[in-house]
NUVEX-430120 format. One record per atom (N, C-alpha, C): residue in three letters; atom name; x, y negated, z negated. Coordinates in Angstrom, 1 decimal. Atoms other than C-alpha are relative to their C-alpha. Layout:
BEGIN
+-----+------+--------+--------+--------+
: res : atom :      x :      y :      z :
+-----+------+--------+--------+--------+
: ala :   CA :      X :      Y :      Z :
...
+-----+------+--------+--------+--------+
This chain:
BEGIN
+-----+------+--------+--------+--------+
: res : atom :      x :      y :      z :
+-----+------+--------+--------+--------+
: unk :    N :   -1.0 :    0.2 :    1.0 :
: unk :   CA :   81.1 :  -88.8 : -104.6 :
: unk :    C :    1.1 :    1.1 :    0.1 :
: unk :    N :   -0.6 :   -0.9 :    0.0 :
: unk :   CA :   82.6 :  -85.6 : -104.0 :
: unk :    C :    0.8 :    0.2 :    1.5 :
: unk :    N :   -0.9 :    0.1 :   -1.4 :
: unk :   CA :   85.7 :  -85.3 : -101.3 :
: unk :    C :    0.5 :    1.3 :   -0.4 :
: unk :    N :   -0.3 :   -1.3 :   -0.2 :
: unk :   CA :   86.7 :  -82.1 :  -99.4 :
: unk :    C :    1.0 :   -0.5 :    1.2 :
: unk :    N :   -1.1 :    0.5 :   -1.1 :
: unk :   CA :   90.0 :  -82.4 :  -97.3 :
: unk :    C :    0.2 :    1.6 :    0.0 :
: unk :    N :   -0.3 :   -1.1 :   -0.8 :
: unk :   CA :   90.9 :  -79.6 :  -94.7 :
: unk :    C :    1.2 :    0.1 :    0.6 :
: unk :    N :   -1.1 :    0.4 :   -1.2 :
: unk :   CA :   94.4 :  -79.0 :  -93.7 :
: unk :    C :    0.5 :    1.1 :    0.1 :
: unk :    N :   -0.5 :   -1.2 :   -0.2 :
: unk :   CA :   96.2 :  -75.9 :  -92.4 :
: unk :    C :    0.1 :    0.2 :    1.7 :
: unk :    N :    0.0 :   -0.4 :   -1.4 :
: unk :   CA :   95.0 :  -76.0 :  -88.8 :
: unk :    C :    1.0 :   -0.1 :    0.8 :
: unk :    N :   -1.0 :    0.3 :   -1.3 :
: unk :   CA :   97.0 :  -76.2 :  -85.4 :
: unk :    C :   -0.1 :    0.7 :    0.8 :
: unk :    N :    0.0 :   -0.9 :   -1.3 :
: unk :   CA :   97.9 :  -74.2 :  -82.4 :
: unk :    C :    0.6 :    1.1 :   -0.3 :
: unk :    N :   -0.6 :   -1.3 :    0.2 :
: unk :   CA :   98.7 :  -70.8 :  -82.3 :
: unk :    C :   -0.4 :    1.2 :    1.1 :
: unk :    N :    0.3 :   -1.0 :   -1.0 :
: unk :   CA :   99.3 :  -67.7 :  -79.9 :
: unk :    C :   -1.5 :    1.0 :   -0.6 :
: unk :    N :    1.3 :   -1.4 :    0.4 :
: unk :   CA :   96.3 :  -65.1 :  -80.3 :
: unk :    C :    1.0 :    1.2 :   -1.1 :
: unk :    N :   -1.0 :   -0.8 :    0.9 :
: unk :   CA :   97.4 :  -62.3 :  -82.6 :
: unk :    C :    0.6 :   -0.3 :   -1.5 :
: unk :    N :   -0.6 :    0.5 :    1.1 :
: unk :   CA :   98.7 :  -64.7 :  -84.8 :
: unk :    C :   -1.2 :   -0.8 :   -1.4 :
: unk :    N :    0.7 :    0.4 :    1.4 :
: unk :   CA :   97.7 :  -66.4 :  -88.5 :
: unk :    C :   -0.3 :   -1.3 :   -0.4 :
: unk :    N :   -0.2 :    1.2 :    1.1 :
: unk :   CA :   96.8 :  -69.4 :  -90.5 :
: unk :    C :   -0.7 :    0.1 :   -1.0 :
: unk :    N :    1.2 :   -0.1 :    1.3 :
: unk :   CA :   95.7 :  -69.8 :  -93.4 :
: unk :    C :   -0.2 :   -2.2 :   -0.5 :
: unk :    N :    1.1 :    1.5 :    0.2 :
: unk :   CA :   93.3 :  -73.2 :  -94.3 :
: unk :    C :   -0.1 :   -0.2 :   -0.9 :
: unk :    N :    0.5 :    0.1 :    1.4 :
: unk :   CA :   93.3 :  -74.8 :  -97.3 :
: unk :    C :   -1.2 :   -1.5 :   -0.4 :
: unk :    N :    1.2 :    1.0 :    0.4 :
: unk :   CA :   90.4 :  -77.2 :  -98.7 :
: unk :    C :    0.1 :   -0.4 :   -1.3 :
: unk :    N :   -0.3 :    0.6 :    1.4 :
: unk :   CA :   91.4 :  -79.6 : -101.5 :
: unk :    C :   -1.5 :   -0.8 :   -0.4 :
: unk :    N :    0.8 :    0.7 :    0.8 :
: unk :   CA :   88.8 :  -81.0 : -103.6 :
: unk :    C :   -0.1 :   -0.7 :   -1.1 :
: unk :    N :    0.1 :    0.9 :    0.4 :
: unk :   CA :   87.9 :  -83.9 : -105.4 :
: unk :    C :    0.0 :    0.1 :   -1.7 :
: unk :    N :    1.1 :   -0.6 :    1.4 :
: unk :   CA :   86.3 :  -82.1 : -108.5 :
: unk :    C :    0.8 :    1.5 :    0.3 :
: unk :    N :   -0.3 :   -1.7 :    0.4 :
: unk :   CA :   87.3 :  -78.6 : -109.9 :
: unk :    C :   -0.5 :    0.7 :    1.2 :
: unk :    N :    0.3 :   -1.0 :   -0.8 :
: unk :   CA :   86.8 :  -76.2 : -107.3 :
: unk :    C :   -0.8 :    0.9 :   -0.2 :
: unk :    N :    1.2 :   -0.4 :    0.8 :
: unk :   CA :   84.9 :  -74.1 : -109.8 :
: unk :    C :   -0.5 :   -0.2 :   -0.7 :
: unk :    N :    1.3 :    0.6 :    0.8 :
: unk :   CA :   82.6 :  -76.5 : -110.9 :
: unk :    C :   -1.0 :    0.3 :    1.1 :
: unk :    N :    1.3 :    0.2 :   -1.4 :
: unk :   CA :   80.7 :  -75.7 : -107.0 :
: unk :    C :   -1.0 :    1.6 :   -0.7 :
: unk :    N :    0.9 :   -1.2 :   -0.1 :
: unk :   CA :   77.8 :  -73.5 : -106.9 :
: unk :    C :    0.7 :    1.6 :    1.1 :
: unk :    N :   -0.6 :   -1.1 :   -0.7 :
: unk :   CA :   79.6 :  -72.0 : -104.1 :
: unk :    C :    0.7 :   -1.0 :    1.1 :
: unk :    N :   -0.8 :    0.4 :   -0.9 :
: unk :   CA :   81.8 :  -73.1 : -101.2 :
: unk :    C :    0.3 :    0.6 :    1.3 :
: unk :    N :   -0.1 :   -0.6 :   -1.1 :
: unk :   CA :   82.6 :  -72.1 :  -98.0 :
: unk :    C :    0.9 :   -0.8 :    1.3 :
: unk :    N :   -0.9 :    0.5 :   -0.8 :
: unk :   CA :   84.2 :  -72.4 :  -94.8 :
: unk :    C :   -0.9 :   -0.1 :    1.4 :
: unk :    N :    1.0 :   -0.4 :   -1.1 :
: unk :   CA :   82.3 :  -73.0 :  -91.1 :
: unk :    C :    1.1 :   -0.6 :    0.8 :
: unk :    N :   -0.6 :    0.3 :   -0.8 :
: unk :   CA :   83.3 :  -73.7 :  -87.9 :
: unk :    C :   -0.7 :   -0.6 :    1.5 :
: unk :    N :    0.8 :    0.8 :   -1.3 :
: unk :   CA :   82.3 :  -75.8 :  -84.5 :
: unk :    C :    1.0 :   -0.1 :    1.2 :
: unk :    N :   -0.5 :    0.4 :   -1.3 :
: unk :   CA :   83.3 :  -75.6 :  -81.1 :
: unk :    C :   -0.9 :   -1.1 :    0.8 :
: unk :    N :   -0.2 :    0.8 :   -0.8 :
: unk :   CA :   83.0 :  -77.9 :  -78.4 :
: unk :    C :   -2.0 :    0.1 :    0.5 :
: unk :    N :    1.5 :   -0.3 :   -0.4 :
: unk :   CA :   78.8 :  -78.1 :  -77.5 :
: unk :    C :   -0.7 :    1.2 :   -0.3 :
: unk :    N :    0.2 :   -0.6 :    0.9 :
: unk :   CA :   78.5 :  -75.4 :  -80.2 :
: unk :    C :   -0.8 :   -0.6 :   -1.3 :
: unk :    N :    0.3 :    0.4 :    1.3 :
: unk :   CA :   76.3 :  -75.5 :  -83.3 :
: unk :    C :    1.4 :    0.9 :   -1.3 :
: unk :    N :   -0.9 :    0.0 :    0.7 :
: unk :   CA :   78.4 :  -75.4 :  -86.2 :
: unk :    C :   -0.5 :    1.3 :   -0.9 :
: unk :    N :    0.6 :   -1.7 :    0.3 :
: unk :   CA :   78.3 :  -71.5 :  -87.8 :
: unk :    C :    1.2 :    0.0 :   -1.3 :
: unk :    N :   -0.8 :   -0.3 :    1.1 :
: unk :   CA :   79.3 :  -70.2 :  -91.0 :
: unk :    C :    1.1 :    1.3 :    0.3 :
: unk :    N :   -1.0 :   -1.2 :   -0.2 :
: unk :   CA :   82.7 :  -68.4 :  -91.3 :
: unk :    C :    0.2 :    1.1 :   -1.5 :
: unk :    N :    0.1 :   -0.7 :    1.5 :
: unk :   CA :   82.8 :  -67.4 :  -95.0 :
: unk :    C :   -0.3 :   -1.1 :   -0.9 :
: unk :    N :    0.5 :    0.6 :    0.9 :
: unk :   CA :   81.4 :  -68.0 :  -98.2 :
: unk :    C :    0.2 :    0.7 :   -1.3 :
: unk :    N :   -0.1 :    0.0 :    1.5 :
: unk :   CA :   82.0 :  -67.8 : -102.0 :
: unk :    C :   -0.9 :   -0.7 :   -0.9 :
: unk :    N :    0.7 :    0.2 :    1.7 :
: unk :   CA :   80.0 :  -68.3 : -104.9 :
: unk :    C :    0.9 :   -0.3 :   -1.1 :
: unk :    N :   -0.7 :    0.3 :    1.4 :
: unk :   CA :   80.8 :  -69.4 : -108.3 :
: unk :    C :   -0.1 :    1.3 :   -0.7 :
: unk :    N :    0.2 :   -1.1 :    0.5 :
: unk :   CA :   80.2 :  -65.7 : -109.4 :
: unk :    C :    1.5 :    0.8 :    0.8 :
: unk :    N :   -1.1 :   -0.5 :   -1.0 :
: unk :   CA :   83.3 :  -64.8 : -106.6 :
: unk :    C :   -0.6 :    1.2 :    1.0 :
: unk :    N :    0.3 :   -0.8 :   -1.4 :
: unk :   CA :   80.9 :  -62.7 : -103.9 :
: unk :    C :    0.2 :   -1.0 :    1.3 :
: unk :    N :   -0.2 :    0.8 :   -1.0 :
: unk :   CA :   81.9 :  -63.5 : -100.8 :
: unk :    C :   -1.0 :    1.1 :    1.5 :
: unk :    N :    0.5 :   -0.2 :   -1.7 :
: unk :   CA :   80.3 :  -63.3 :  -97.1 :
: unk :    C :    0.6 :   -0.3 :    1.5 :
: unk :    N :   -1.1 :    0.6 :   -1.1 :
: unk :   CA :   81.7 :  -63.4 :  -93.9 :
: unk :    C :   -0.7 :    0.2 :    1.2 :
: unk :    N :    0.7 :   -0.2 :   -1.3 :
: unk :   CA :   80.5 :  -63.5 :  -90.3 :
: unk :    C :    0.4 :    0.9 :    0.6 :
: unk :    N :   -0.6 :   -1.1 :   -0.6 :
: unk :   CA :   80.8 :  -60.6 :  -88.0 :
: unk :    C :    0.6 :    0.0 :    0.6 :
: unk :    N :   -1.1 :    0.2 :   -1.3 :
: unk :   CA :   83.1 :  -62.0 :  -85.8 :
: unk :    C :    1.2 :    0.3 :   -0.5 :
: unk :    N :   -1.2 :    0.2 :    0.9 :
: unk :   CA :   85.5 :  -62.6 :  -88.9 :
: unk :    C :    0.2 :    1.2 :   -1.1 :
: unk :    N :    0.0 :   -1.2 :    0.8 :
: unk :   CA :   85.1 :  -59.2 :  -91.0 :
: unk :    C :    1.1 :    0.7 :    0.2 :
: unk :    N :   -1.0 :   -1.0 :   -0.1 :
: unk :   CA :   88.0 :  -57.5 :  -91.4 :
: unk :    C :    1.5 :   -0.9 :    0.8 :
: unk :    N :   -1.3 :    1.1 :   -0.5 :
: unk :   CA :   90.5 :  -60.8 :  -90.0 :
: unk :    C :    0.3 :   -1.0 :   -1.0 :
: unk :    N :    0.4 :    1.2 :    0.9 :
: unk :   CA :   89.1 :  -63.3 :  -92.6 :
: unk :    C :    0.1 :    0.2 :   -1.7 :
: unk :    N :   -0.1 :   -0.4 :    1.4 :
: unk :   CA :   89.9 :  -63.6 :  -96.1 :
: unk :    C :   -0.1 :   -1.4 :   -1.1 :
: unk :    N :    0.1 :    1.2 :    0.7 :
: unk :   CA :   88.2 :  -66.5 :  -98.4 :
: unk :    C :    0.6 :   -0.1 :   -1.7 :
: unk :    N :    0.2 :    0.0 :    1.1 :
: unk :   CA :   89.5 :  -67.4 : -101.5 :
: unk :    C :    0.3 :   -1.0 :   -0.8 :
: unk :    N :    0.0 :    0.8 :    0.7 :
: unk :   CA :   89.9 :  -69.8 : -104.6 :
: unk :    C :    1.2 :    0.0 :   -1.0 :
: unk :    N :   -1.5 :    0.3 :    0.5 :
: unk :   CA :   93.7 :  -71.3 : -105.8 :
: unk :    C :   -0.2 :   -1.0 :   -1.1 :
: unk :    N :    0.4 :    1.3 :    1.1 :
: unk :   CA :   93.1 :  -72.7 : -109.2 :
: unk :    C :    1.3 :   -0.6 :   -0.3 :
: unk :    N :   -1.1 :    1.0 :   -0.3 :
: unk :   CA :   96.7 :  -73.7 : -109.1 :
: unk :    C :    0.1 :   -1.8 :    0.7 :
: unk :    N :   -0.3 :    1.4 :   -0.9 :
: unk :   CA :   96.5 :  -76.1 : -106.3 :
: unk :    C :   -1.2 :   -0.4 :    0.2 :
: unk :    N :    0.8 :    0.5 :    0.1 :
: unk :   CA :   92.8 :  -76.6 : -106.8 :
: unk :    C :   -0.9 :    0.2 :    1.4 :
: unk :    N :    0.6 :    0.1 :   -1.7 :
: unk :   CA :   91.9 :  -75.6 : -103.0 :
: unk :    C :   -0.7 :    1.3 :    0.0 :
: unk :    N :    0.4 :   -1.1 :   -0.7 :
: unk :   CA :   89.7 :  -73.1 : -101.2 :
: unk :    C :    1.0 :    0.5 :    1.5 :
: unk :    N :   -1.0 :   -0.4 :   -1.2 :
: unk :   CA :   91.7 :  -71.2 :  -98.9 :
: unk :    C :   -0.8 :    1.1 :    1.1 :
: unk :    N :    0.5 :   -1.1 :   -0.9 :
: unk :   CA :   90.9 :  -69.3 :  -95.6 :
: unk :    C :    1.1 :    0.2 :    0.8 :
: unk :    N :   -1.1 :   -1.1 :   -0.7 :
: unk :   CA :   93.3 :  -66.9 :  -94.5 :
: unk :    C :   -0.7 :    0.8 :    1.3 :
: unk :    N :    0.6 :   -1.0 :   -0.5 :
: unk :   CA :   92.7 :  -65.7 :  -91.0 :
: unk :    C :    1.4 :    0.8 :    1.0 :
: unk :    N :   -0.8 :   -0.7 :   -0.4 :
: unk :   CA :   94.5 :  -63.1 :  -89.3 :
: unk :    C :   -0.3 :    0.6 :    2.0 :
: unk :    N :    0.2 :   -0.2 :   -1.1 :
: unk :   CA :   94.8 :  -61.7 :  -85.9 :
: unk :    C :   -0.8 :   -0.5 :    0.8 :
: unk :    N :    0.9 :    1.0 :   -0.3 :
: unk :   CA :   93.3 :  -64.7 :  -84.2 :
: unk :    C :   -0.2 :    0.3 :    1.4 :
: unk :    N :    0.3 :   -0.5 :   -1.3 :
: unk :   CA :   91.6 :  -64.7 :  -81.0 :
: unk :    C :   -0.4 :   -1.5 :    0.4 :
: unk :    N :    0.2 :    1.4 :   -0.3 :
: unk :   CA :   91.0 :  -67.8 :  -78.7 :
: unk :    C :   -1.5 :   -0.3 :   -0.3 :
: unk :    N :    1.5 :    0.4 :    0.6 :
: unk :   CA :   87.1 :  -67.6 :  -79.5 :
: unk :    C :    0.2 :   -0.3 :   -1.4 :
: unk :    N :    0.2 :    0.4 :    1.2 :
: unk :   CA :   88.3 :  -68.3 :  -83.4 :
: unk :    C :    0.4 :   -1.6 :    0.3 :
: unk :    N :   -0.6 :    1.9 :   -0.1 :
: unk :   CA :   89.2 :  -72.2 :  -81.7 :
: unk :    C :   -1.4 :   -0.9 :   -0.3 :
: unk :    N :    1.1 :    0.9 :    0.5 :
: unk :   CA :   87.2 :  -74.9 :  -83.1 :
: unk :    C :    0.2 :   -1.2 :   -1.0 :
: unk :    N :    0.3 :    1.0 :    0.8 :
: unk :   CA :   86.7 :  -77.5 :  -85.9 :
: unk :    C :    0.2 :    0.8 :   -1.0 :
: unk :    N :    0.8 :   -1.0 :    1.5 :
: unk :   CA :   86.7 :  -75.5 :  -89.2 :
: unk :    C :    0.0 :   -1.4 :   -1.3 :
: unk :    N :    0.5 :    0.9 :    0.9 :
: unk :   CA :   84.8 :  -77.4 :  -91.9 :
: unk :    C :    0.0 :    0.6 :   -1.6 :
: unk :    N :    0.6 :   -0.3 :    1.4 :
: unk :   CA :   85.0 :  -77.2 :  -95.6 :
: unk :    C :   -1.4 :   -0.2 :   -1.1 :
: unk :    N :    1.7 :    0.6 :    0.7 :
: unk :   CA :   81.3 :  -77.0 :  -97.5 :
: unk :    C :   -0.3 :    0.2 :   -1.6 :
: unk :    N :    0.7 :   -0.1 :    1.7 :
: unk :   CA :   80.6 :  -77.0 : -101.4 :
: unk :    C :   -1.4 :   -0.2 :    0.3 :
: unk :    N :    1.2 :    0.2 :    1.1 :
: unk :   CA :   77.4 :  -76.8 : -103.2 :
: unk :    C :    0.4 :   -0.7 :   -1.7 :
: unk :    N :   -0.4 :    0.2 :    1.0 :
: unk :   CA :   77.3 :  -78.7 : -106.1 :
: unk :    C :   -1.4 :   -1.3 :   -0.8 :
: unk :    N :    1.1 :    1.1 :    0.6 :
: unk :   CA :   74.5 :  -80.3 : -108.1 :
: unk :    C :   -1.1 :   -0.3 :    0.7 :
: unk :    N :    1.6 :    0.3 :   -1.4 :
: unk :   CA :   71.7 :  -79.6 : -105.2 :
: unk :    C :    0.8 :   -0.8 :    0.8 :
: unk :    N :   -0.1 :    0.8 :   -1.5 :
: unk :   CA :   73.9 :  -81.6 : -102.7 :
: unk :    C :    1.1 :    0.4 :    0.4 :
: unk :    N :   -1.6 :   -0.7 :   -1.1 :
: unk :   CA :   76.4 :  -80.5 : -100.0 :
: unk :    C :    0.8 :   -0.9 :    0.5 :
: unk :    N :   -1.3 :    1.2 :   -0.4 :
: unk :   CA :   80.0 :  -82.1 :  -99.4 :
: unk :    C :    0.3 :    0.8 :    1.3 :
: unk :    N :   -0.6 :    0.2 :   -1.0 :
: unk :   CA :   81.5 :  -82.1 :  -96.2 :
: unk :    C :    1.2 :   -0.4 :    0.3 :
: unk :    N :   -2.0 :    0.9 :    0.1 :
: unk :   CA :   85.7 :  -82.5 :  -95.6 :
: unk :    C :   -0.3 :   -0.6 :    1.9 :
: unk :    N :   -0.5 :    0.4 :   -1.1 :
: unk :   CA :   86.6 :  -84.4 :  -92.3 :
: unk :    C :    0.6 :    1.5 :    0.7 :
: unk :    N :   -0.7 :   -0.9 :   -1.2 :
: unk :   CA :   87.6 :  -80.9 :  -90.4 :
: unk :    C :    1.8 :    0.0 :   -0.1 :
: unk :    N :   -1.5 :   -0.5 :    0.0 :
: unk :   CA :   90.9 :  -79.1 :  -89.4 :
: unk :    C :   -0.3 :    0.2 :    1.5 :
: unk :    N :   -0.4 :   -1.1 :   -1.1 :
: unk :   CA :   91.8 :  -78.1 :  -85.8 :
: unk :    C :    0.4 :    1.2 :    0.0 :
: unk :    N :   -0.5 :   -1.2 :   -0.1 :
: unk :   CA :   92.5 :  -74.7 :  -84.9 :
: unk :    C :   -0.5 :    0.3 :    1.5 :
: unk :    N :   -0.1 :   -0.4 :   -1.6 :
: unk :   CA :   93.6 :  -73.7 :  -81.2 :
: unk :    C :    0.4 :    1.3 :   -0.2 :
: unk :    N :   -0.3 :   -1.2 :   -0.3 :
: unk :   CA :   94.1 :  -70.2 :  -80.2 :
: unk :    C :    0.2 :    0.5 :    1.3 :
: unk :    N :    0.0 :    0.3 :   -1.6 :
: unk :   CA :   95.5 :  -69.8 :  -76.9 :
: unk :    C :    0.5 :    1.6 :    0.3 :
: unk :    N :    0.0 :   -1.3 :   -0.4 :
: unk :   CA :   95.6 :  -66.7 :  -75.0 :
: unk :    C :    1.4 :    0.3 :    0.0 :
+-----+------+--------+--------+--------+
């Protein structure tokens, strides 16, 4: 019942930024918590950051200190801001809630990073 749409991605030099937004169906903080992951190409799909409904967040060590998760009660989205991108940040990135014991899933964003 619950829809998660991903859009922000594209191509981009290394060095450079995007920031990901994840619209949702339902209040944004009505989730237990939310997050952001990502999948490459014959890759398992790996968490990039994560938020709670309390606002602690987590981030993977790849992404600490580039990565910046947060929640726009304006436009209703989760956002992931990453910075200084590197061609290993290319992939799929997926938006994930928690919400009522069951996990939503958006359709994906691209994100290229080319040397």
């Amino acid at each position: 019942q619950v829809q998660l749409v991903e859009s922000g991605g594209g191509l981009v030099q290394a060095g450079g930024s995007l920031r990901l937004s994840c619209a949702a169906s339902t209040s944004i903080f009505s989730f237990k918590a939310m997050g952001w992951y990502r999948q490459a190409p014959g890759n398992e799909r790996e968490l990039v950051a994560t938020m709670t409904a309390g606002g602690s967040t987590n981030y993977a060590d790849s992404v600490k200190g580039r990565a910046t998760i947060s929640k726009n009660r304006g436009k209703n989205t989760v956002d992931l801001q990453m910075n200084s991108l590197k061609p290993e940040d290319s992939g799929i990135y997926y938006c994930n809630g928690a919400l009522g014991g069951s996990l939503s899933w958006g359709q994906g964003t691209q994100v290229t990073v080319s040397s």
